[in-house]
C-alpha positions as CSV (number, residue, x, y, z in Angstrom):
1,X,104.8,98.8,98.4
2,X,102.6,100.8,96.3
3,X,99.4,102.1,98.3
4,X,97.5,102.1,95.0
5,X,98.2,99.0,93.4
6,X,97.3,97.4,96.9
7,X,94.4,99.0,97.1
8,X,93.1,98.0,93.8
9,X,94.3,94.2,94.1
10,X,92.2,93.9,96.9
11,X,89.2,96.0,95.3
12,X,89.6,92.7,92.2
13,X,89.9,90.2,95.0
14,X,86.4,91.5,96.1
15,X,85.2,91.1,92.7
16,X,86.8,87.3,91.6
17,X,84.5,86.4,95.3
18,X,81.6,88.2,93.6
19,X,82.2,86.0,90.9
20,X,83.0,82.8,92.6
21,X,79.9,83.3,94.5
22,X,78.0,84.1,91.3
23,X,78.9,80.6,89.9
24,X,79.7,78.5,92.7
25,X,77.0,79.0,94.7
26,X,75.4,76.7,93.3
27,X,77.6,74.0,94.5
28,X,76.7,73.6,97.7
29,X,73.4,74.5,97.4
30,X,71.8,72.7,94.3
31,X,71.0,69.4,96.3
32,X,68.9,71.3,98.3
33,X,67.1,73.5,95.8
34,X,66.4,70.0,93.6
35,X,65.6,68.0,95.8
36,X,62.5,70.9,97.2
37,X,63.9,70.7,100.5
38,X,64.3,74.5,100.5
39,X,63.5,77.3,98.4
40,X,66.4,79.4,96.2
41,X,66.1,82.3,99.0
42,X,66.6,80.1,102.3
43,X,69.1,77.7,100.9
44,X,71.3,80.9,99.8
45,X,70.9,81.9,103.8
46,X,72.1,79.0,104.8
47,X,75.0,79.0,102.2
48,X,76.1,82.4,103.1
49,X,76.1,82.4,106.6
50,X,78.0,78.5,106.4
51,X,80.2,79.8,103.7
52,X,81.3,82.4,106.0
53,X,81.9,80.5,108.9
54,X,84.1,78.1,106.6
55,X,86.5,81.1,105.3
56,X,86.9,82.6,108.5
57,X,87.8,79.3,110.4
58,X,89.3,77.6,107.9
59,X,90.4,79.8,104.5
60,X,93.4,80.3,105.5
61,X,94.8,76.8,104.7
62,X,94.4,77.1,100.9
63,X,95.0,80.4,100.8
64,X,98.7,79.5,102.2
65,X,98.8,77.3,98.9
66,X,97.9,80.0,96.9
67,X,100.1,82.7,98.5
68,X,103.1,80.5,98.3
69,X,102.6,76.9,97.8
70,X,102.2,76.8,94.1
71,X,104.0,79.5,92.8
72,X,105.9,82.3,94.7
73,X,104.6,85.2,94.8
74,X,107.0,88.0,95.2
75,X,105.5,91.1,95.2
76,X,102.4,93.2,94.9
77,X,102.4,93.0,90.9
78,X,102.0,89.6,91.1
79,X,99.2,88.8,92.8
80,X,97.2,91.9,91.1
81,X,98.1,90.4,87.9
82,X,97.1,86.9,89.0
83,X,94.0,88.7,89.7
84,X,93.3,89.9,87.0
85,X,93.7,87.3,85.0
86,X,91.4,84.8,86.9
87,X,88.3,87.8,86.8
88,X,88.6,88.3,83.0
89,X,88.5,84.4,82.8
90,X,85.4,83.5,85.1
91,X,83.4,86.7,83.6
92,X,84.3,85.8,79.9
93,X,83.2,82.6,81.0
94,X,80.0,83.7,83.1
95,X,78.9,86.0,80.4
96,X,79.0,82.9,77.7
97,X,77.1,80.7,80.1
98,X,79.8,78.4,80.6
99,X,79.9,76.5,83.8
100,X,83.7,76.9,85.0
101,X,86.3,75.7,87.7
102,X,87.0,79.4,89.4
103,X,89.7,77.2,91.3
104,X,91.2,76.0,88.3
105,X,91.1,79.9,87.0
106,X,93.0,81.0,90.1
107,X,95.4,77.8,90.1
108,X,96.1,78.6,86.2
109,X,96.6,82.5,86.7
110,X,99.2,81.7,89.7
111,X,101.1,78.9,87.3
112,X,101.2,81.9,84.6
113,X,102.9,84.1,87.2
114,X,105.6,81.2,88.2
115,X,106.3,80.7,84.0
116,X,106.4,84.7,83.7
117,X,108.9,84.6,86.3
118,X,111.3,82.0,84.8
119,X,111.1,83.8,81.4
120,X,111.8,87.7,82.9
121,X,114.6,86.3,86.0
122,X,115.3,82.6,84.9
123,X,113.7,81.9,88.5
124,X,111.9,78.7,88.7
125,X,109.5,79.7,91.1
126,X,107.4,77.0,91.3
127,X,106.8,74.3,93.2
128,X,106.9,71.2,90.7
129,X,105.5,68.7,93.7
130,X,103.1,70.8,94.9
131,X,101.7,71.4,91.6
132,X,102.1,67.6,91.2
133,X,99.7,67.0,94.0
134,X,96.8,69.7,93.2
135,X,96.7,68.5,90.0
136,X,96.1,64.8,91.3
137,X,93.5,66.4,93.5
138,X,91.3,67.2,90.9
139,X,91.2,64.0,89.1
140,X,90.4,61.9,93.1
141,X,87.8,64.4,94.4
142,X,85.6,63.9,91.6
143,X,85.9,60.4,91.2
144,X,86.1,60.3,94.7
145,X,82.7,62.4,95.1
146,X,81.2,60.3,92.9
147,X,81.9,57.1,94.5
148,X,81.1,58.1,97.8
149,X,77.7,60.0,96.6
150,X,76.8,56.4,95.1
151,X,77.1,54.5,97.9
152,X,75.6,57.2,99.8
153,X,72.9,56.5,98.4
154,X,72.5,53.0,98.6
155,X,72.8,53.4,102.6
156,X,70.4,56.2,102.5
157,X,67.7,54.3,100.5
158,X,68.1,51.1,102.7
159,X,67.6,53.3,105.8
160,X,64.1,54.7,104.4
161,X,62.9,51.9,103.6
162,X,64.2,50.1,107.4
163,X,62.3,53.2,108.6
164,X,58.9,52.7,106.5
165,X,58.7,48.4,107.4
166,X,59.2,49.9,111.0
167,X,56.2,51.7,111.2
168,X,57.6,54.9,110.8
169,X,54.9,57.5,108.7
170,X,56.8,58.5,105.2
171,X,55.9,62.0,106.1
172,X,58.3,61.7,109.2
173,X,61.2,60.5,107.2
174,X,60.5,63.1,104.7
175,X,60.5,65.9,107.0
176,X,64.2,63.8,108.5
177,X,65.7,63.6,105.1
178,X,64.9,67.8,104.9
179,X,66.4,68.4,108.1
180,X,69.3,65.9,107.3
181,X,69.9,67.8,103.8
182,X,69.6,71.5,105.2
183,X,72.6,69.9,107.5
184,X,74.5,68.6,104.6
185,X,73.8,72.3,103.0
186,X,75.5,74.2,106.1
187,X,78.2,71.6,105.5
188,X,79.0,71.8,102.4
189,X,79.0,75.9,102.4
190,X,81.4,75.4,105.2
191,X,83.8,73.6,103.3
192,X,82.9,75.4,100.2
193,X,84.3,78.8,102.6
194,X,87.0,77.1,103.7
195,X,88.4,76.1,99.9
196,X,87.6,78.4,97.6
197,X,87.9,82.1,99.7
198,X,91.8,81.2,98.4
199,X,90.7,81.4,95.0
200,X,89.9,85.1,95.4
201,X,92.5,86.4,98.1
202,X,95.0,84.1,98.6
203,X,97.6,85.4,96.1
204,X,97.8,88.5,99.0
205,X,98.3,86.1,101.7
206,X,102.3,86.3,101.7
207,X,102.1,90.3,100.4
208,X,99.3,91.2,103.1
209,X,101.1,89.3,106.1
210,X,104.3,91.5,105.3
211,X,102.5,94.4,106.6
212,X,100.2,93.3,109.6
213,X,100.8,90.0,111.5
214,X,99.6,86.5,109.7
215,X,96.7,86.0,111.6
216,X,95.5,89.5,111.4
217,X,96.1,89.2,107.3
218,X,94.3,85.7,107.1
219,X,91.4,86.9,108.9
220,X,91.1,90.5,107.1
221,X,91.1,88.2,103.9
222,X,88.9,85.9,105.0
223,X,86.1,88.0,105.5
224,X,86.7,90.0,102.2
225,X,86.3,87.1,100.4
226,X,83.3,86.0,102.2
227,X,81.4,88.8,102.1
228,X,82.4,88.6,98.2
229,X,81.5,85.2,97.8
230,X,77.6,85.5,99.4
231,X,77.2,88.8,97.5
232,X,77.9,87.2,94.4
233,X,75.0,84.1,95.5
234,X,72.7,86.2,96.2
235,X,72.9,88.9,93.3
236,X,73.5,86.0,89.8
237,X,73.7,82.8,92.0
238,X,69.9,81.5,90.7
239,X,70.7,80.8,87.1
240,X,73.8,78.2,88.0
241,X,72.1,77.2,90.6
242,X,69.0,76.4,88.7
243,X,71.3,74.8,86.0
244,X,73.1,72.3,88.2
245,X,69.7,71.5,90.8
246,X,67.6,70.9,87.0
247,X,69.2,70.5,84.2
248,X,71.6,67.4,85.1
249,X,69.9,64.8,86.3
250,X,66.2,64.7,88.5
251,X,66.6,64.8,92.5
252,X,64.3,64.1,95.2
253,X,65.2,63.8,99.1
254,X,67.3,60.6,99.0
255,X,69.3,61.2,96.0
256,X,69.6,65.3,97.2
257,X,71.2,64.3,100.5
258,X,73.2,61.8,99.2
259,X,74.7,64.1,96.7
260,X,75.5,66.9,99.1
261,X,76.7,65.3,102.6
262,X,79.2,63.5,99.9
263,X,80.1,66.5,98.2
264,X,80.7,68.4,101.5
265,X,83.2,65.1,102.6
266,X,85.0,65.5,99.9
267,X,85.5,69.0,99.7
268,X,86.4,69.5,103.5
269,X,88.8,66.4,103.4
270,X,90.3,67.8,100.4
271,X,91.4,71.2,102.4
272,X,92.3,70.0,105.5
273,X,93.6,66.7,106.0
274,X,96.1,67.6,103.5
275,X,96.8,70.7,105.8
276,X,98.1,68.3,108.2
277,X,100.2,65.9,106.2
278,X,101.5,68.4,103.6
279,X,101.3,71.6,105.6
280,X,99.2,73.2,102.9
281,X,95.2,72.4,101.4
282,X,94.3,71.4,97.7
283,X,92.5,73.9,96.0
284,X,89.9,71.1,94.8
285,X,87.4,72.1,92.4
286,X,84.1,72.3,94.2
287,X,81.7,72.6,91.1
288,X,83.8,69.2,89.7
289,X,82.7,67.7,93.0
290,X,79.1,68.6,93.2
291,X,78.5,67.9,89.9
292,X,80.2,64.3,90.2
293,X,78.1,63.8,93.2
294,X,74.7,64.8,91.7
295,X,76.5,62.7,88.4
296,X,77.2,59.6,90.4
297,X,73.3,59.1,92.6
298,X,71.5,60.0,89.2
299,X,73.4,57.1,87.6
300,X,73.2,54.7,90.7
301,X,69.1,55.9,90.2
302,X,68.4,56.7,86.7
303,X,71.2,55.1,85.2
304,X,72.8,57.0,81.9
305,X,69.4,57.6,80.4
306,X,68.8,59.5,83.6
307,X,71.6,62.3,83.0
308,X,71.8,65.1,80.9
309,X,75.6,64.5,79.4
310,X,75.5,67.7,77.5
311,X,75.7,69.7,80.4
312,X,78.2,66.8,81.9
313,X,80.8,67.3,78.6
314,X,80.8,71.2,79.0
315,X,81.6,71.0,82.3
316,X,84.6,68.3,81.6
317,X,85.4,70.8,78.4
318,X,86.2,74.1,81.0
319,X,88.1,71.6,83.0
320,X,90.0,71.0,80.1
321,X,90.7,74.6,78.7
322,X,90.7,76.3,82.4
323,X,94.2,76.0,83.5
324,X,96.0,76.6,80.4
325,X,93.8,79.6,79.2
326,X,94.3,81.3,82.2
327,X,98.1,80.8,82.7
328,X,98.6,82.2,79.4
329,X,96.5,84.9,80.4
330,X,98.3,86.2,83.2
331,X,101.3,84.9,81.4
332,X,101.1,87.3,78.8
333,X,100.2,90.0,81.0
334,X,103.2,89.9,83.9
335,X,105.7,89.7,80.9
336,X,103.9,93.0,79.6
337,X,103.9,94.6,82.7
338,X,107.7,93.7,82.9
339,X,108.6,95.4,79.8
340,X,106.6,98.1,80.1
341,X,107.0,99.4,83.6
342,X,110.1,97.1,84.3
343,X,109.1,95.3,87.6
């Protein structure tokens, strides 16, 4: 194992969690933010310290699909090349001001090393039903968050106004519905650690736990990517942030905690209950379900007057062009390496 090449893997890894925090912050934190329940600097508190809890506890179940779930990774070249490929990706994308799906990016870039692979060694390397079942994951969680947020909703509103004909003062419920959306804000940063830390270092997962034991690797990666992650919310997290709590459809309390205990149901379900049945967790796309949450109480509200769709379509247009953009990225770039250098 090259000392070098493992050293700057890991110094990219540190950078796709800057990035990832940079955009995806906003995810778990824009219900809170819209709704006024906290301000930009407390809610990305909250996020980071939840966000780190989730990686630490919990990362290491996606980032076991990652290391070797999806595609195999076989060496050290890989997984710095899958690296690569998903930072040029999310900061092409970041720089343009497109909202993107850093766990589609880091899904794509590992599929591109798998294709690369059967191309240089006629190895099929990856797993066809595994890929089978992540891609299903990000057509249910979104629907899925959006349902649930809905109906959410609906029970929420009922209780406030069971509360209110009971004699309870508004300013008490409002003050509940804070507390109850700070909660769903921990929450969702939790599950928002526990999912997408494998986005940014769990192609090193299998080539890290070749040189120290698996839960010293899982843990050292854990908090590298953590630390990325709330670095990158607290340094470019406010303009997603602002984008996703404003721009896509108008939250108050109600609507704010609806969105995010749903979206923080979703996402956690998505990486561990799968864990248990399938022995690895779906990389779900957390901005897909936060946005599908916020999408589905502003329609259950507003209705479609009440949503922005502009900012809906682009989000459903990077979903489109993710995944293949960046496995041809990383594609193009392992077959290079292989010529080149011959490895």
């Amino acid at each position: 194992m090259d000392p070098l090449v493992m050293v700057i893997g890991l110094v990219l890894a540190v950078y796709i969690a800057w990035a990832i925090g940079s955009n995806d912050a906003a995810n778990p934190t824009n219900t809170a933010v819209g709704s006024g329940a906290l301000g930009l600097k407390a809610a990305l508190i909250v996020f980071s310290l939840s966000a780190f809890a989730g990686a630490v506890l919990q990362g290491w179940m996606v980032m076991k699909t990652f290391g070797g779930g999806v595609v195999r990774i076989r060496d050290l070249y890989d997984a710095v090349i899958a690296t690569v490929a998903t930072a040029l990706w999310v900061t092409i994308s970041s720089l343009y001001g497109m909202p993107i799906s850093t766990t589609h990016s880091a899904v794509g870039s590992v599929l591109g090393i798998g294709l690369a692979s059967y191309l240089i060694r006629g190895a099929v390397d990856m797993n066809v039903a595994v890929v089978a079942n992540v891609v299903a994951s990000w057509i249910t969680s979104p629907l899925g968050s959006m349902g649930l947020a809905a109906g959410m909703y609906l029970l929420t509103r009922r209780f406030v106004k069971y509360l209110i004909t009971r004699g309870v003062r508004r300013e008490d419920v409002e003050r509940l519905l804070r507390y109850l959306i700070v909660a769903s804000l921990a929450y969702s940063a939790y599950s928002f650690g526990a999912n997408d830390v494998g986005n940014a270092t769990g192609v090193y997962y299998v080539v890290v736990g070749n040189v120290a034991s698996e839960a010293v690797a899982r843990l050292a990666l854990a908090i590298i990517g953590a630390v990325g992650i709330a670095v990158g919310g607290f340094t470019l997290g406010r303009r997603v942030i602002e984008t996703v709590a404003y721009r896509l459809t108008k939250l108050d309390l109600v609507t704010g905690f609806s969105a995010g205990i749903s979206n923080a149901l979703i996402v956690w379900l998505f990486t561990t209950v799968p864990t248990y049945i399938l022995g690895y967790g779906m990389p779900v796309s957390t901005t897909h379900a936060s946005v599908s949450a916020v999408l589905g109480v502003g329609l259950v509200k507003h209705g479609l007057r009440g949503v922005k769709w502009s900012t809906f379509l682009r989000i459903v247009l990077s979903w489109v062009l993710t995944v293949p953009l960046t496995a041809a990225l990383s594609l193009s770039i392992r077959v290079l390496v292989s010529y080149t250098l011959g490895v």
